[in-house]
Short mmCIF file of the C-alpha atoms (twelve columns), coordinates in Angstrom:
data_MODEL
# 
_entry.id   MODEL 
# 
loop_
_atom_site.group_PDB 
_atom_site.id 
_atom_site.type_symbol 
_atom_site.label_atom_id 
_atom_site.label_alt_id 
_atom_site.label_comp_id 
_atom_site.label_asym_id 
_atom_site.label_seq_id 
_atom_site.Cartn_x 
_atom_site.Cartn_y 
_atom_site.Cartn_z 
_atom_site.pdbx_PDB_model_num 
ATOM 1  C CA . UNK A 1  0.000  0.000  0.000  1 
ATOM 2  C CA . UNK A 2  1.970  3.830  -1.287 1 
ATOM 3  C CA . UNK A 3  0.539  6.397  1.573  1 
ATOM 4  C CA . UNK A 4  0.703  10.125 0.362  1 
ATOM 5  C CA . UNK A 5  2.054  12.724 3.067  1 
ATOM 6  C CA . UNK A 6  1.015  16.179 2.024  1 
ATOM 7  C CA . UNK A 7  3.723  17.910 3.794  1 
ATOM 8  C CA . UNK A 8  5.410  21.500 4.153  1 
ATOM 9  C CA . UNK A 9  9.083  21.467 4.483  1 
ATOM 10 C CA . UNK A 10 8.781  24.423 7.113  1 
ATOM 11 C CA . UNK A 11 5.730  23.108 9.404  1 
ATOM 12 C CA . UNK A 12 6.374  21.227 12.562 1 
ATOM 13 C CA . UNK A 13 3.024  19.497 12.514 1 
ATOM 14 C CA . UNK A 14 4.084  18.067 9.139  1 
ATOM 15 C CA . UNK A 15 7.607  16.528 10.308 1 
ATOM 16 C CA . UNK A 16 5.899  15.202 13.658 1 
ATOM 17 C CA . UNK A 17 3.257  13.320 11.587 1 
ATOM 18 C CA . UNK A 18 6.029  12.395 9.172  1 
ATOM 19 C CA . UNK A 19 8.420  11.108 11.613 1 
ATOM 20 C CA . UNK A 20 5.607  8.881  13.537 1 
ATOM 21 C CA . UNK A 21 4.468  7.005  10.258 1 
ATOM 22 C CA . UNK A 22 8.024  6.534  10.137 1 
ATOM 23 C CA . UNK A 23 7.748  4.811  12.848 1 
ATOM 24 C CA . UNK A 24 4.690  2.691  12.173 1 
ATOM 25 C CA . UNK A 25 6.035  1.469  8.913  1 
ATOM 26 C CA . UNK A 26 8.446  -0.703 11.444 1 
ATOM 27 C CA . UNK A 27 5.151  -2.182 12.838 1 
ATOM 28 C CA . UNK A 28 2.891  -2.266 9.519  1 
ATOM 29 C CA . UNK A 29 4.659  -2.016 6.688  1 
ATOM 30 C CA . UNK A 30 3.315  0.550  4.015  1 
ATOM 31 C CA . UNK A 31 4.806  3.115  1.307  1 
ATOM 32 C CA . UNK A 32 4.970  6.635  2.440  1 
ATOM 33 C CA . UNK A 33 5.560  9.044  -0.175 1 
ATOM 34 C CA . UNK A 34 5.989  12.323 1.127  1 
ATOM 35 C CA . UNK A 35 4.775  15.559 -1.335 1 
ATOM 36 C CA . UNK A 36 5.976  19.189 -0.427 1 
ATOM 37 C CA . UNK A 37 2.808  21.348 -1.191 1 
ATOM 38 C CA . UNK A 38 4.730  24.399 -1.950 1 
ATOM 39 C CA . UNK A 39 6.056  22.448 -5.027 1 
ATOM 40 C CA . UNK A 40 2.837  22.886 -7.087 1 
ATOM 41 C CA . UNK A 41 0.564  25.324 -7.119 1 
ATOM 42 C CA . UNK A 42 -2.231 23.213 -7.644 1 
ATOM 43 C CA . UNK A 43 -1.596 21.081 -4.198 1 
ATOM 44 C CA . UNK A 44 -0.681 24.761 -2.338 1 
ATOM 45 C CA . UNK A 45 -4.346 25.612 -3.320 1 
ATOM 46 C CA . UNK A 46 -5.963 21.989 -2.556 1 
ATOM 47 C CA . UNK A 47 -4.418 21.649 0.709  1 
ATOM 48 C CA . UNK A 48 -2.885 24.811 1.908  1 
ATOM 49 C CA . UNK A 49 -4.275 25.171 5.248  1 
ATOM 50 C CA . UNK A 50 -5.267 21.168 6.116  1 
ATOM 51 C CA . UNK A 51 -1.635 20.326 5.614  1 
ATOM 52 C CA . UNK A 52 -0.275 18.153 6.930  1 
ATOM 53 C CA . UNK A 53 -2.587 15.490 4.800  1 
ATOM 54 C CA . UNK A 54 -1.950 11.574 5.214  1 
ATOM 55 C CA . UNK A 55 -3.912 10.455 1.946  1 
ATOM 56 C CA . UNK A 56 -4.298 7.250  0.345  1 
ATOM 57 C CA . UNK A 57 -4.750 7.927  -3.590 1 
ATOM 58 C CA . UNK A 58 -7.787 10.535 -3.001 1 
ATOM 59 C CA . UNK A 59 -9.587 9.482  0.367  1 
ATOM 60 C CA . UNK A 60 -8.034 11.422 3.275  1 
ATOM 61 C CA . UNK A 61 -6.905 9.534  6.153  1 
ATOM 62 C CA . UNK A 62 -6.162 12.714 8.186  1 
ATOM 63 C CA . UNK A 63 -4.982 16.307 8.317  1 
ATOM 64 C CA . UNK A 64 -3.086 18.453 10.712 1 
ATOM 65 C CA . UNK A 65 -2.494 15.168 13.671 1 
ATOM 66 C CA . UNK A 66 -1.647 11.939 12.754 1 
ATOM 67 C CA . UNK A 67 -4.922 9.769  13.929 1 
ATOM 68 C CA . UNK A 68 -3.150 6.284  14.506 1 
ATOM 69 C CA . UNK A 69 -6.812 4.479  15.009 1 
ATOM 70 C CA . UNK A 70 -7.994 5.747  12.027 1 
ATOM 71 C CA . UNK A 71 -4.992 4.718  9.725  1 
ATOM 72 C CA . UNK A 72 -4.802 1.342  11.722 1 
ATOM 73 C CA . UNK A 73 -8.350 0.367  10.877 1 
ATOM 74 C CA . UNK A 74 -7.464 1.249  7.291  1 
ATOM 75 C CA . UNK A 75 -4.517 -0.334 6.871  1 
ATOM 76 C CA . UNK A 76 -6.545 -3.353 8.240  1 
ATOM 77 C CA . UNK A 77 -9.485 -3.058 5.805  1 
ATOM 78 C CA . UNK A 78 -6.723 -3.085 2.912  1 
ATOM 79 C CA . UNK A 79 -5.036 -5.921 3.769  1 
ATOM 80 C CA . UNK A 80 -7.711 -7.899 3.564  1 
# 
C-alpha cells in the first residue's frame, strides 16, 4: 500500500506526523511518499491550510495530527 504525506518542508506538525508514520512502517509495513505542497501550485491551493494530509490515492486519512486508530483500521481493511 503507497501512503501520500502532504507535507510542508517548514511546518512542525508536518515533520511530527512524518516522523511517527516513520515509525509505524516498522510495525505495519506501508509506502509513504511524502509531497511538499509548496512544489505545485495546484496542491498549495488543494491543501494549503489542512496540511499536513496523510492520503491514500484521493480518500483522506487525516490532516493536521496523525490519527493512529484511524490509519490502523485502514490499513486493516486493505489488507484484507
Amino acid at each position: 500500500m503507497k501512503l501520500t504525506l502532504m507535507f510542508r518542508e517548514y511546518c512542525s506538525l508536518c515533520h511530527a506526523m512524518r516522523d511517527r508514520l516513520t515509525a509505524l512502517q516498522q510495525e505495519r509495513p506501508f509506502e509513504l511518499e511524502v509531497v511538499d505542497v509548496d512544489d505545485d501550485p495546484l496542491l498549495e491551493e488543494k491543501y494549503n491550510e489542512l496540511v499536513p494530509v496523510l492520503l491514500d490515492g484521493d480518500q483522506e486519512i487525516c490532516h493536521w495530527h496523525l490519527d493512529e486508530e484511524k490509519l490502523r483500521r485502514h490499513l486493516d481493511r486493505e489488507a484484507v
